[in-house]
N, C-alpha and C positions, 0 to 999 in steps of 0.2 A: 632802118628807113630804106625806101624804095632808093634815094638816091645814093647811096649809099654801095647800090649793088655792084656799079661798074669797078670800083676803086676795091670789095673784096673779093671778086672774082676775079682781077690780075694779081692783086698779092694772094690768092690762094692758086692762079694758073688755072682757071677753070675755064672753059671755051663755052661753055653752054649750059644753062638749065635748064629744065624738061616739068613741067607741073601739071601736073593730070588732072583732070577738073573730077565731077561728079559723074557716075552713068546714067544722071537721069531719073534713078532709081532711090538712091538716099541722098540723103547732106550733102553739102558740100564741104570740101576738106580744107583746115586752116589756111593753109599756104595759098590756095586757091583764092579761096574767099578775100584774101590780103589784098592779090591784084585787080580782082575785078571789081574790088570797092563794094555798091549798096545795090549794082548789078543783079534781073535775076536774069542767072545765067543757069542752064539745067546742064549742059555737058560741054566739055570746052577741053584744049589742053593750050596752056600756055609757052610759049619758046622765048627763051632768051638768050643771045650770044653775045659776043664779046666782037665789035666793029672795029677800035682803034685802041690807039692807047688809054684813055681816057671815056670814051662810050662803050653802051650797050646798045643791043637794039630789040626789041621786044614783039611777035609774032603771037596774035591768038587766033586759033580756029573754033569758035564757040558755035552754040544755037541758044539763041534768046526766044523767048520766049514770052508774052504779056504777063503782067500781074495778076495772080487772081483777084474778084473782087474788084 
């Protein structure tokens, strides 16, 4: 679970994750798809680091884009 992530990125030492979204071009990739939920998001990368003890903090630079239809 999403919350879930602050608590094993300090027991694994991890300072940051990095999630590349789509180019725009095909799919979008699992891990991506997870954060931005039901989102259409065509190109995006996601950041996540590690704030305190206990937080994260979560950065995305996406392009949204309308629904077709």
């Amino acid at each position: 679970m999403k919350s879930d992530i602050p608590r094993l990125m300090r027991e694994r030492n991890i300072d940051a994750l990095v999630i590349e979204g789509p180019d725009g071009l095909s799919a979008s990739n699992a891990p991506f798809a997870y954060f931005v939920g039901d989102a259409h998001v065509t190109t995006g990368r996601i950041i996540i680091t590690r704030v305190g003890p206990r937080s994260c903090t979560a950065r995305w630079n996406a392009t949204r884009r309308p629904r077709p239809g």
